[in-house]
N, C-alpha and C positions, 0 to 999 in steps of 0.2 A: 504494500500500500504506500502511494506517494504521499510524503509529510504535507500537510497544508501547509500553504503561502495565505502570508498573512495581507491584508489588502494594505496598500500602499496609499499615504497620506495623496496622491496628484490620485489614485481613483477613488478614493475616500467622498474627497471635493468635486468628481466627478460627476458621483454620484448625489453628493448634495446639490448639487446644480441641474441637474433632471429633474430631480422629485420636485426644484421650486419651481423652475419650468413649466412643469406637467403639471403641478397643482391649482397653477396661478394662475385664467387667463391671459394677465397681462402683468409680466413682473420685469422690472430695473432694478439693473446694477450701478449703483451711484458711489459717489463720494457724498458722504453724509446722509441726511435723510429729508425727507420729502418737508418736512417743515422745516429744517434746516440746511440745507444744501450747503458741500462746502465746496463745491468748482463752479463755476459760471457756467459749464458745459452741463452738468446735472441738473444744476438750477434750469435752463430753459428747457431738458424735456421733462419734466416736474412739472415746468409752465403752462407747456403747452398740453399735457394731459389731463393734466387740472382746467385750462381753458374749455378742452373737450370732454369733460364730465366723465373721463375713461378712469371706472376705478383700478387701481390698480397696487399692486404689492412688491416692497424693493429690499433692497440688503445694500448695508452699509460694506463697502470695502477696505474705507480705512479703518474699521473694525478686528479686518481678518485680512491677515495678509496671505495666506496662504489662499483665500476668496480671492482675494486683488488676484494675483498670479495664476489663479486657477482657472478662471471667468476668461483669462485673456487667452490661454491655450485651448480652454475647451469652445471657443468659439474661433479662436485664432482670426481675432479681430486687435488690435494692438492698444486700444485706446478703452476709455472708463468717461462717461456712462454707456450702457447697453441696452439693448432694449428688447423685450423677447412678448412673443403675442402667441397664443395657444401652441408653445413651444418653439417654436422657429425664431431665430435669431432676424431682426429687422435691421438692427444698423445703432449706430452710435449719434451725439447730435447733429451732426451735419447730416447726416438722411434722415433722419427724423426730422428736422425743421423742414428742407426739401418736402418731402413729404407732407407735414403740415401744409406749408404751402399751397403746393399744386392739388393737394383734396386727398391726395393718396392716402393718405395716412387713416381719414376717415372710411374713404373707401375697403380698405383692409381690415378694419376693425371691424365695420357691418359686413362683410362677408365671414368672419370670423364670428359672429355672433354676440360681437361682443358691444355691450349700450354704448351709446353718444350720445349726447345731448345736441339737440337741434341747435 
């Protein structure tokens, strides 16, 4: 019988980033938190989903640095905040304002099923 391997802190975090993923219609990875935001890139997609009534659920990264680091391999997106909609990684805030913008963003949220506000 092979000895068990024990699971590794990068799939540990792996895993805790699925399950908030999957749990969350619509969950960010910020600096800070949604009442306090500590980067001006978090702070505006905080803004703008609060603008459009999308609720949604985040995690502090400079909380967990192993989150910080982990959030950026398992998406292998290089930058913080992120932004994730019934699992699928959408973009950090330069697409996500894009996005805002051009309607898209709303647009993918009601295909996704998820509420806006008019």
């Amino acid at each position: 019988m092979a000895p068990q391997q024990e699971n590794s802190p990068v799939s540990d975090i792996a895993e805790r980033i699925q399950s908030d993923i999957s749990k969350n219609d619509v969950f960010l990875y910020m600096k800070g938190t949604p009442m306090f935001p500590q980067c001006g890139f978090s702070a505006r997609v905080v803004q703008i989903l609060s603008h459009m009534g999308v609720p949604f659920q985040s995690a502090n990264v400079l909380e967990d640095m192993e989150l910080r680091e982990g959030i950026k391999q398992f998406s292998q997106w290089p930058t913080i905040p992120q932004l994730y909609v019934k699992g699928e990684f959408v973009g950090g805030c330069d697409i996500v304002t894009e996005m805002f913008q051009t309607g898209e963003l709303e647009t993918l949220l009601k295909e996704q099923g998820v509420a806006v506000k008019a």
